[in-house]
DSSP file (Angstrom, degrees, kcal/mol; ACC not computed):
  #  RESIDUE AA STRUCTURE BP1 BP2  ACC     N-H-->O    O-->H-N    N-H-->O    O-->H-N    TCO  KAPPA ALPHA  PHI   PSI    X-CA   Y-CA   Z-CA
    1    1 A X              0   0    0      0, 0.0     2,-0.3     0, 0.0     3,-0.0   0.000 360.0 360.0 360.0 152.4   11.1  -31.3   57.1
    2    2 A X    >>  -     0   0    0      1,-0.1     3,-1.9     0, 0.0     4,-0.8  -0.785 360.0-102.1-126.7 157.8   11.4  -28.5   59.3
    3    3 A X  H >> S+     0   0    0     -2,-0.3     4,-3.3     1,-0.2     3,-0.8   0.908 120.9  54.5 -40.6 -42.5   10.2  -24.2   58.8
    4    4 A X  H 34 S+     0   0    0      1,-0.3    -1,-0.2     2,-0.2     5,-0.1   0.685 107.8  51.2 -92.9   1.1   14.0  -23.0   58.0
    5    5 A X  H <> S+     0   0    0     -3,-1.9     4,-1.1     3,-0.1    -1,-0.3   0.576 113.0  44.3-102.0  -4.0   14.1  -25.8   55.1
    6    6 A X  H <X S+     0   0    0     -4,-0.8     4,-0.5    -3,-0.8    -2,-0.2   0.737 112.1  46.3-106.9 -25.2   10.9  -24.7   53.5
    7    7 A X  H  X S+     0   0    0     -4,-3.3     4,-1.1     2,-0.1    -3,-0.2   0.821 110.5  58.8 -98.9   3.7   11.3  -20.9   53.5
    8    8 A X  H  > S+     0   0    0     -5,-0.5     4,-3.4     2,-0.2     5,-0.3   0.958 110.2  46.4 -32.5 -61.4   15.0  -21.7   52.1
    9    9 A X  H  X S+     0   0    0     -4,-1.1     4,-0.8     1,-0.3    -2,-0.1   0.731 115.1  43.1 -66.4 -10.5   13.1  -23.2   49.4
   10   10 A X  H  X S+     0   0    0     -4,-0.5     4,-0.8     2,-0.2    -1,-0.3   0.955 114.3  45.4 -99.2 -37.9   10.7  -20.5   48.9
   11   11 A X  H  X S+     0   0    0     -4,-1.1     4,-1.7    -3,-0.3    -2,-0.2   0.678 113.0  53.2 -68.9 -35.7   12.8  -17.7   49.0
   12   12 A X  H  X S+     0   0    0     -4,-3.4     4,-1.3     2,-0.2    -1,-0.2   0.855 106.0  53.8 -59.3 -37.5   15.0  -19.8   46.8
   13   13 A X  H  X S+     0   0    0     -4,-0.8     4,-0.8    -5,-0.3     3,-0.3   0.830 108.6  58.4 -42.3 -39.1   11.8  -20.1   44.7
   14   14 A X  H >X S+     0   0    0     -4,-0.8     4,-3.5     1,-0.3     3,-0.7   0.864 103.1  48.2 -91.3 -58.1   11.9  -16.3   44.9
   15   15 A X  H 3X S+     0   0    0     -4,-1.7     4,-0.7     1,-0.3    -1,-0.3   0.252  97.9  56.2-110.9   2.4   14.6  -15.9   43.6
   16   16 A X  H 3X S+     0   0    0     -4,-1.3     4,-2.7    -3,-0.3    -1,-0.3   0.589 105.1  60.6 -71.0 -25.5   14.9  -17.7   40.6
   17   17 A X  H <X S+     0   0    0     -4,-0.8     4,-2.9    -3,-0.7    -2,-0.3   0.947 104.9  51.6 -50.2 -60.7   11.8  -15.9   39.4
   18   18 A X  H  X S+     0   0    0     -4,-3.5     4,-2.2     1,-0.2     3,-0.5   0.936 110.5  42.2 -54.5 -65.2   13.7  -12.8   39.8
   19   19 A X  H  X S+     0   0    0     -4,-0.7     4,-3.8     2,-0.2     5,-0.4   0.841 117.7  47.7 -35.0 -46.7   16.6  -13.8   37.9
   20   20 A X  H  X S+     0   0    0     -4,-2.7     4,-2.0     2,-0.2    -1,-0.2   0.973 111.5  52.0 -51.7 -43.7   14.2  -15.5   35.1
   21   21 A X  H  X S+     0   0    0     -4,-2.9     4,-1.6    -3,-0.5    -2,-0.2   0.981 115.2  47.5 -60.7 -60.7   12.2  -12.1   35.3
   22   22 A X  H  X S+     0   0    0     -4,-2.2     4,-1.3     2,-0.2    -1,-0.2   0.820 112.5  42.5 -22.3 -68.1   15.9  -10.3   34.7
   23   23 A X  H >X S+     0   0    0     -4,-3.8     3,-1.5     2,-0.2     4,-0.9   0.986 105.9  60.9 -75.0 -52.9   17.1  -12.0   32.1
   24   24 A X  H 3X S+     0   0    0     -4,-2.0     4,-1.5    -5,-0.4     3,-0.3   0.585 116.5  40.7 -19.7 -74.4   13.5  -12.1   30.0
   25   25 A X  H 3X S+     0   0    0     -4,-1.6     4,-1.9     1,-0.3    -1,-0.3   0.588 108.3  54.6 -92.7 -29.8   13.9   -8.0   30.1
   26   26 A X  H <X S+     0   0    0     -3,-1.5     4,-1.3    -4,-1.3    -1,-0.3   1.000 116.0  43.6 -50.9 -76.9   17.7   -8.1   29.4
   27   27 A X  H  X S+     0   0    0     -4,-0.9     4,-2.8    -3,-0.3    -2,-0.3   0.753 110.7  52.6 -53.7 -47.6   16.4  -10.3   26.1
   28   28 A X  H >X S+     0   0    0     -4,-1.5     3,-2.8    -5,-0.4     4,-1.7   0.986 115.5  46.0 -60.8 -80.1   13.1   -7.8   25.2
   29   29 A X  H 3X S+     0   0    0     -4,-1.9     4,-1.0     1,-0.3    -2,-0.2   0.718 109.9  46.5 -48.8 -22.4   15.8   -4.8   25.2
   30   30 A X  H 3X S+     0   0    0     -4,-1.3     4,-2.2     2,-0.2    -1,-0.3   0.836 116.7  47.2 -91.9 -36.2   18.2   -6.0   23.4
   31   31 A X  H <X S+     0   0    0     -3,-2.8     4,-1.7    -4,-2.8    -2,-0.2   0.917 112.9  47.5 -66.2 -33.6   15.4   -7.3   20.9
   32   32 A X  H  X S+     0   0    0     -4,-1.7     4,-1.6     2,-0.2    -1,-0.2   0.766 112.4  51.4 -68.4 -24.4   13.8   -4.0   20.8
   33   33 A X  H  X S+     0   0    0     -4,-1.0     4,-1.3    -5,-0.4    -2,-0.2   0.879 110.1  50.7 -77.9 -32.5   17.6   -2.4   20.3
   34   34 A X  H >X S+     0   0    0     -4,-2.2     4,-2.9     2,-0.2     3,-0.7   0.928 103.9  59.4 -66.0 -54.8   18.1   -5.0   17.3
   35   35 A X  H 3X S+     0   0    0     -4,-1.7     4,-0.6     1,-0.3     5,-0.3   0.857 106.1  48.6 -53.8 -67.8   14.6   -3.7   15.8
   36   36 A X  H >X S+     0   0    0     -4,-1.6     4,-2.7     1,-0.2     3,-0.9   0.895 115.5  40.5 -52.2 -47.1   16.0   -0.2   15.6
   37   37 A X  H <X S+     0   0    0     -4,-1.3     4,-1.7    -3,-0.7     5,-0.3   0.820 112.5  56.6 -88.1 -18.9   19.4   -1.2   13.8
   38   38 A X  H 3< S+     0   0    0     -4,-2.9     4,-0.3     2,-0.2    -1,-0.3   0.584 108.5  44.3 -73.8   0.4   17.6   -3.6   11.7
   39   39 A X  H <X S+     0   0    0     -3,-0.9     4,-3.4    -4,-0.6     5,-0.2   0.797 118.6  51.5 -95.1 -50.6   15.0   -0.7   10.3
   40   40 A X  H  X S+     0   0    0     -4,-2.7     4,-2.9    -5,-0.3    -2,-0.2   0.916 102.8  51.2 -40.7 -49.3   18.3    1.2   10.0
   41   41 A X  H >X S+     0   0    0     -4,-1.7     4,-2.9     2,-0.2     3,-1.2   0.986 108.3  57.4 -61.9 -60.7   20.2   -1.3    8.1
   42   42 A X  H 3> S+     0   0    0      1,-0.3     4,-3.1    -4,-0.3     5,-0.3   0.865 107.4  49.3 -18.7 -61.5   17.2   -1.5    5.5
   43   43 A X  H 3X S+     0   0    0     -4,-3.4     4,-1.0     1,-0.3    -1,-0.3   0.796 105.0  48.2 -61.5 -38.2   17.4    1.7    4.9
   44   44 A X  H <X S+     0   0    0     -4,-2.9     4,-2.3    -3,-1.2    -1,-0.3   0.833 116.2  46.0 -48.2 -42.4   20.5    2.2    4.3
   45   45 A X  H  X S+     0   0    0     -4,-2.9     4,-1.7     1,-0.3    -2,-0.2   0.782 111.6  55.3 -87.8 -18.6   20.6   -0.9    1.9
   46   46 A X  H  X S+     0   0    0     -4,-3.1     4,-1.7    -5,-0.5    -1,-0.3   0.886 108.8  46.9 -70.2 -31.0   17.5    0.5    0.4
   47   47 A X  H >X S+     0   0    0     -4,-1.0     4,-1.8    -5,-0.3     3,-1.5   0.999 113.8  48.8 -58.2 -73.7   19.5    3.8   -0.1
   48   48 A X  H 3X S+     0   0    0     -4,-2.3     4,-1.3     1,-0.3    -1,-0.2   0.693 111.5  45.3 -62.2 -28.2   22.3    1.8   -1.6
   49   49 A X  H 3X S+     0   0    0     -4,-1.7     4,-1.2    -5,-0.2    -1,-0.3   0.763 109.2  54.7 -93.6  -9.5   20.2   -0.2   -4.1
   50   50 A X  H <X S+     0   0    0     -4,-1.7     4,-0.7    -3,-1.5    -2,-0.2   0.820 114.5  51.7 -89.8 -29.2   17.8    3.4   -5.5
   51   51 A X  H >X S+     0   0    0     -4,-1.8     4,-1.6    -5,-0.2     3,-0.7   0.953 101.7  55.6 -57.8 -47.8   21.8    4.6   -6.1
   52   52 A X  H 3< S+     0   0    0     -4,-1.3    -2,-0.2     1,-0.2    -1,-0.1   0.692 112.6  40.7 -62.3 -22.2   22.5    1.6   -8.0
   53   53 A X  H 3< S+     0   0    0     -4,-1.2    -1,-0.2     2,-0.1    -2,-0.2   0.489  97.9  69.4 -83.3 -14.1   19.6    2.3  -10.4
   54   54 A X  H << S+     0   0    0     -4,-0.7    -2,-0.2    -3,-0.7    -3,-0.1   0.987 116.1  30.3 -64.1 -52.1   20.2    5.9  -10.7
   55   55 A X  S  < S+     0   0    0     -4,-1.6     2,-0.6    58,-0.1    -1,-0.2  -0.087  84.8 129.0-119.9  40.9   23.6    4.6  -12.7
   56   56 A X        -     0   0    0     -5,-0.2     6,-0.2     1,-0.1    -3,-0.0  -0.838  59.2-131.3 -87.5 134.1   22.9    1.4  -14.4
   57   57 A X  S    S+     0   0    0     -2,-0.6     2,-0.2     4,-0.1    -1,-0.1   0.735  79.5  35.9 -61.4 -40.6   23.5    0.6  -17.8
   58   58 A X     >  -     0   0    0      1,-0.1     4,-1.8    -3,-0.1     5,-0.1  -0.667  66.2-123.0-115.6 169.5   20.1   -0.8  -18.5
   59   59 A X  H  > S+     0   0    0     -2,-0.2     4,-1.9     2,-0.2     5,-0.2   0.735 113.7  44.6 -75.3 -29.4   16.8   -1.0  -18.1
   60   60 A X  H  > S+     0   0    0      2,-0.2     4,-2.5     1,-0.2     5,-0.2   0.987 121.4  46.7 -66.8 -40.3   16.4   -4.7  -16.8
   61   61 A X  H  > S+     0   0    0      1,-0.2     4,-2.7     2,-0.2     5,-0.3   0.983 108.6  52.8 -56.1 -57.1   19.5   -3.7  -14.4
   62   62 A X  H  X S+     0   0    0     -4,-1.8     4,-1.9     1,-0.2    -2,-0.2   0.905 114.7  50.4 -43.7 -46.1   17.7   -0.2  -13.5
   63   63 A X  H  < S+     0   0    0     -4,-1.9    -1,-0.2     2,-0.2    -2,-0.2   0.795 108.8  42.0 -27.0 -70.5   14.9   -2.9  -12.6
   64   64 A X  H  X S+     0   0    0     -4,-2.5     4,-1.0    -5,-0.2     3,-0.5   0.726 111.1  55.2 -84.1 -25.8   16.5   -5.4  -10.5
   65   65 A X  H  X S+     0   0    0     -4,-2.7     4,-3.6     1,-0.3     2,-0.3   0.925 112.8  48.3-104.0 -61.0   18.5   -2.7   -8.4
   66   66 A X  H  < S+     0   0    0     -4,-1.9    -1,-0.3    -5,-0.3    -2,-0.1  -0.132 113.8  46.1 -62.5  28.0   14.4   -1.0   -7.7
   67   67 A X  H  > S+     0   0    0     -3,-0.5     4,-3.3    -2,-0.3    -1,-0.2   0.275 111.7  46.0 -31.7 -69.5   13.0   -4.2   -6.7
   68   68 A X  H >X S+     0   0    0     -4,-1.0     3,-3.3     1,-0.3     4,-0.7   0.937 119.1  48.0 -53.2 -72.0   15.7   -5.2   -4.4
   69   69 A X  H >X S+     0   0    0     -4,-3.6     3,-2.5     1,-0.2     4,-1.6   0.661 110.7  50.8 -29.4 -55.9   15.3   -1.6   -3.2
   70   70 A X  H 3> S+     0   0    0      1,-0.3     4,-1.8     2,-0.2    -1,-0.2   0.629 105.1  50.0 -30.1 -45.0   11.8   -1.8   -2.9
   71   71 A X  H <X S+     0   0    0     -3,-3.3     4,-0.9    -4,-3.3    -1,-0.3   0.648 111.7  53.5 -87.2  -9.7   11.6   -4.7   -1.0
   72   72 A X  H <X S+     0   0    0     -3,-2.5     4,-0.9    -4,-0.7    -2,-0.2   0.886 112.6  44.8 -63.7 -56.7   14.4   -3.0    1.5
   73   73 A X  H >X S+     0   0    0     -4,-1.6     3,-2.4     2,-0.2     4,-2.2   0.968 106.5  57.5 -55.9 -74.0   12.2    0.0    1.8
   74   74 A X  H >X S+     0   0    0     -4,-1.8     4,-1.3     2,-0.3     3,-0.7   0.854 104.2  63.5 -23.8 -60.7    8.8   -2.2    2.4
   75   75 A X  H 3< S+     0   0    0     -4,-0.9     4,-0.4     1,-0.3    -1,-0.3   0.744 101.8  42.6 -62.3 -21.9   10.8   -3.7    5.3
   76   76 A X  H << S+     0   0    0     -3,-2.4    -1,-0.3    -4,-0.9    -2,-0.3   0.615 104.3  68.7-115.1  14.7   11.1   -0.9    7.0
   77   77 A X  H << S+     0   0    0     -4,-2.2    -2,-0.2    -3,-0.7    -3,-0.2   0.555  96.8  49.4 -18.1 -47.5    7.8    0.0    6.4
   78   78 A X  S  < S+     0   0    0     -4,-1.3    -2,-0.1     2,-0.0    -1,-0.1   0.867  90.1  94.9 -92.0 -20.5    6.4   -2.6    8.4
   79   79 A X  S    S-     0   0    0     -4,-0.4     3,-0.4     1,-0.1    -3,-0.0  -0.070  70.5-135.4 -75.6 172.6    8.7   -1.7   11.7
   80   80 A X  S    S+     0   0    0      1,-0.2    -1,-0.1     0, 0.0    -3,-0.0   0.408  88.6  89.6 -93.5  -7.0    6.9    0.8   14.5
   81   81 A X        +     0   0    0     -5,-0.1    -1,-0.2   -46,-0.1     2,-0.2   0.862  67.1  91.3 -85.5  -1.7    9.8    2.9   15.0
   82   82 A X        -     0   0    0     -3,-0.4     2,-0.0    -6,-0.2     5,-0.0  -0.370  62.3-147.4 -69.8 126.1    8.8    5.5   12.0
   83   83 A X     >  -     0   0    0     -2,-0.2     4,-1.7     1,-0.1     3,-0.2  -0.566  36.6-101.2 -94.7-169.3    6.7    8.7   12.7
   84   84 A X  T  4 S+     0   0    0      1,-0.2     4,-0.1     2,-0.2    -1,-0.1   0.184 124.2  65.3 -94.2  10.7    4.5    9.7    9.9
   85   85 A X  T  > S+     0   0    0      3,-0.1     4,-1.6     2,-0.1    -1,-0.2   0.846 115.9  40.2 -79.9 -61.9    6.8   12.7    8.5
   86   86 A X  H  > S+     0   0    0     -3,-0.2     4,-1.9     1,-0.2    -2,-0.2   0.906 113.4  60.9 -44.3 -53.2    9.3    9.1    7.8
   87   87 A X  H  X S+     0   0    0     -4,-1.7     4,-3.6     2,-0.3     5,-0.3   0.786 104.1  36.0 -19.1 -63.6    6.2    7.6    6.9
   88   88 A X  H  > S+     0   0    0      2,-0.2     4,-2.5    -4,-0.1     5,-0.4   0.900 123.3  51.6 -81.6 -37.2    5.0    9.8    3.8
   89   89 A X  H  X S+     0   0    0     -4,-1.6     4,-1.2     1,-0.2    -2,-0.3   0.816 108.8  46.2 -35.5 -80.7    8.6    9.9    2.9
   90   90 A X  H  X S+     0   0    0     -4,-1.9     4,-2.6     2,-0.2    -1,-0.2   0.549 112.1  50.1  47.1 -80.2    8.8    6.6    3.2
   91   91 A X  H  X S+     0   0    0     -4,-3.6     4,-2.6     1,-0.2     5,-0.3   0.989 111.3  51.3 -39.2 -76.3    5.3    6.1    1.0
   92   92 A X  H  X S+     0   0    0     -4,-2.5     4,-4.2    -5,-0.3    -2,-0.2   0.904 105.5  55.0 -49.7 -54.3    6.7    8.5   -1.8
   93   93 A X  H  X S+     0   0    0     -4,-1.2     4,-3.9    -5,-0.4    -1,-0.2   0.952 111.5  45.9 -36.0 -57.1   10.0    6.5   -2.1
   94   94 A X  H >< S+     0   0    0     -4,-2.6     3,-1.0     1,-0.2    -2,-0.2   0.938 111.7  44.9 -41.6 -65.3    8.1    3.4   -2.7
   95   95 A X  H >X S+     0   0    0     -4,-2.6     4,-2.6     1,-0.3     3,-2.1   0.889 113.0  56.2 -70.9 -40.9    5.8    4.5   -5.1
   96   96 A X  H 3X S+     0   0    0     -4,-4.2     4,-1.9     1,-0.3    -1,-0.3   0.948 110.0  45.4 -55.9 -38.5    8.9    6.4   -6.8
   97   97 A X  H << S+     0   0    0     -4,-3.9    -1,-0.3    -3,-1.0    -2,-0.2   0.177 109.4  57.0 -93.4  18.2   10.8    2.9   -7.1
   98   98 A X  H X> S+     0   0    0     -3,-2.1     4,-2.8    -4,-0.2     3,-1.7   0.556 109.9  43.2 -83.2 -70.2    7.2    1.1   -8.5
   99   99 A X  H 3X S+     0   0    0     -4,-2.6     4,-2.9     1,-0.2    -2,-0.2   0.940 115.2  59.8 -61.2 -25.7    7.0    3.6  -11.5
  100  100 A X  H 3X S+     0   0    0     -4,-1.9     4,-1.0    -5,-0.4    -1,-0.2   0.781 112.0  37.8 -58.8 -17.5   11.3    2.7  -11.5
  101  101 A X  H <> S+     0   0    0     -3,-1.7     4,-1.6     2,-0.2    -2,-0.2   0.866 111.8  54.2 -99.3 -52.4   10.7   -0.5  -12.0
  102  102 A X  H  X S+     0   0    0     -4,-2.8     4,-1.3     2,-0.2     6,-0.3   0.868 116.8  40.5 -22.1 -66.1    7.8    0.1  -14.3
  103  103 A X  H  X>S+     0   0    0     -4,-2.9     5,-1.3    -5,-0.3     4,-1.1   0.964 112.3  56.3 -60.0 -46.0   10.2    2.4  -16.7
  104  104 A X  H  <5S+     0   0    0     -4,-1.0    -2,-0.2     2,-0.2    -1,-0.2   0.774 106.3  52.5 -72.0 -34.0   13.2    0.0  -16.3
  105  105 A X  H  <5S+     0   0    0     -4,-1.6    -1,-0.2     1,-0.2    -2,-0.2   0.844 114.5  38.7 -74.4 -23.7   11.1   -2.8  -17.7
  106  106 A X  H  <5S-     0   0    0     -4,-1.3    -2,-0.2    -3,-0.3    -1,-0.2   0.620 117.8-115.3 -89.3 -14.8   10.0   -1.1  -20.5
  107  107 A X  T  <5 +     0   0    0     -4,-1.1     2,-2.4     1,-0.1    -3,-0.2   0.158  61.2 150.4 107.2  18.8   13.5    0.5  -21.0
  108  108 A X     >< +     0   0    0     -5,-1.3     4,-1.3    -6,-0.3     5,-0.2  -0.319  20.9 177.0 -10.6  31.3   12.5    3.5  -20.5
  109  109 A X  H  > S+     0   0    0     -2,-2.4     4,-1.1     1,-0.2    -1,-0.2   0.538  74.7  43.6 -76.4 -44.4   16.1    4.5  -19.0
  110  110 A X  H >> S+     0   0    0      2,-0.2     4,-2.3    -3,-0.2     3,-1.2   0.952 116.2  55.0 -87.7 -70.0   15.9    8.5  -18.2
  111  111 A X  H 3> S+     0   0    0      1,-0.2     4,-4.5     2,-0.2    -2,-0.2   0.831 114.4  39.9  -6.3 -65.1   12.1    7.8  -16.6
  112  112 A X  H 3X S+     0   0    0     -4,-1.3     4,-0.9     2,-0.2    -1,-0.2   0.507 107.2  53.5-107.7   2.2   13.3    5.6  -14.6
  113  113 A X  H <X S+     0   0    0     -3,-1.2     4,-2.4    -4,-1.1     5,-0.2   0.740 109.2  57.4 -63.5 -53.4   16.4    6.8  -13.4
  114  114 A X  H  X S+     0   0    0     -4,-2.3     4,-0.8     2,-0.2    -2,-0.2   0.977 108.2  42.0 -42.8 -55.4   14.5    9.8  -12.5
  115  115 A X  H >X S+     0   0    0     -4,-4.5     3,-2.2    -5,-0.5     4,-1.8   0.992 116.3  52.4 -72.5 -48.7   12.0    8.0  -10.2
  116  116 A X  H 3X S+     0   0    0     -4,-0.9     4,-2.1     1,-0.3     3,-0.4   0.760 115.3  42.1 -17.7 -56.1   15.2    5.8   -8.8
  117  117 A X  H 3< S+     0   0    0     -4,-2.4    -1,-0.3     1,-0.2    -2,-0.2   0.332 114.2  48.7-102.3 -13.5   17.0    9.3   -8.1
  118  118 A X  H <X S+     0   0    0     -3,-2.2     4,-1.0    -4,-0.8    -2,-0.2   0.582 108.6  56.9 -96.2 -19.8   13.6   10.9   -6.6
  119  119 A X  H  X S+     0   0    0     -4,-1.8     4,-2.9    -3,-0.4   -26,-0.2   0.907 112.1  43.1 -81.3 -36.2   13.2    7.4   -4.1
  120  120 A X  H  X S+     0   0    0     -4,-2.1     4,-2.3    -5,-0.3    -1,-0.2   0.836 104.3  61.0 -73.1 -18.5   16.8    8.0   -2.6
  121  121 A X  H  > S+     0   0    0      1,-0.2     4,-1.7     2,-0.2    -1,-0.2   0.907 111.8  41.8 -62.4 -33.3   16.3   11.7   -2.2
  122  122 A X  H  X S+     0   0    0     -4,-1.0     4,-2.0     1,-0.3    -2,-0.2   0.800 110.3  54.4 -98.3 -19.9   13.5   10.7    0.1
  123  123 A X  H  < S+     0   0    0     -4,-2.9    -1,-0.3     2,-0.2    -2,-0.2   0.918 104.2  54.2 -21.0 -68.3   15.2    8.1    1.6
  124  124 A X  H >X S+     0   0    0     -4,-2.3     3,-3.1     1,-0.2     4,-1.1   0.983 101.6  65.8 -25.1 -81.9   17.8   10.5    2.4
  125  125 A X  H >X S+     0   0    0     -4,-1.7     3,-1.7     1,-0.3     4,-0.6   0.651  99.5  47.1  -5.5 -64.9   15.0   12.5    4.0
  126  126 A X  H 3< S+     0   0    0     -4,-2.0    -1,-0.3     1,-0.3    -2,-0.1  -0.092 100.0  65.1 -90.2  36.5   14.4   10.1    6.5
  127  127 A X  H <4 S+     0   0    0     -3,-3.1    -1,-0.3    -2,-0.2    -2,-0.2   0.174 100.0  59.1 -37.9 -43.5   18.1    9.8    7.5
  128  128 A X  H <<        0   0    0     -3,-1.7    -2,-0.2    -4,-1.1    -3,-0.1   0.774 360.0 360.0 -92.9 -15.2   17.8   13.4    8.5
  129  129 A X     <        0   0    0     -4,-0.6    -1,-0.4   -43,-0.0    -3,-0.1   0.595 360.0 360.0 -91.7 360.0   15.2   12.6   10.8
């Protein structure tokens, strides 16, 4: 084997690394860009399920709609991208849609339409931010 076939092969070497190294960071951004629209989506749907309890007929309904929310909310809870302004927002929604869930089981209805209708205002909130 002669010098100009072994730095081919190294430079070849070279240059699959780079390309690996390329796409790997292509793959990281694009996950980190998914991260963002998945915190988003949550929220939104958490938004969409604290409406569906403001005007539900029942309590058990009022219930199921703050759960679902709840567990929307929770999930973006756990992501990095919130600062702590989202954060207490964030906090207070939850806790409103605990005590919704709380009222809704007990059929409480106006209670717990109220905390349901206090979790999306803060929702909102952290839209605005």
């Amino acid at each position: 084997m002669n010098i100009n076939n072994v730095m081919k092969s190294k430079s070849f070497f070279k240059m699959r690394q780079i390309i690996k190294i390329f796409y790997l960071n292509i793959l990281i951004l694009s996950f980190l860009s998914l991260s963002g629209c998945w915190t988003e989506k949550h929220l939104l749907q958490a938004i969409k399920y604290s409406e569906a309890s403001v005007i539900a007929d029942d309590g058990a309904a009022i219930a199921k709609h703050s759960t679902t929310a709840r567990i929307h909310a929770l999930l973006v809870q756990n992501q990095n991208y919130i600062s702590s302004a989202e954060g207490i927002h964030l906090a207070i929604a939850i806790i409103s849609l605990e005590q919704a869930i709380e009222h809704g089981k007990h059929e409480a209805h106006d209670s717990a339409r109220k905390s349901a209708r206090i979790a999306a205002a803060h929702f909102k909130e952290i839209t605005k931010y």
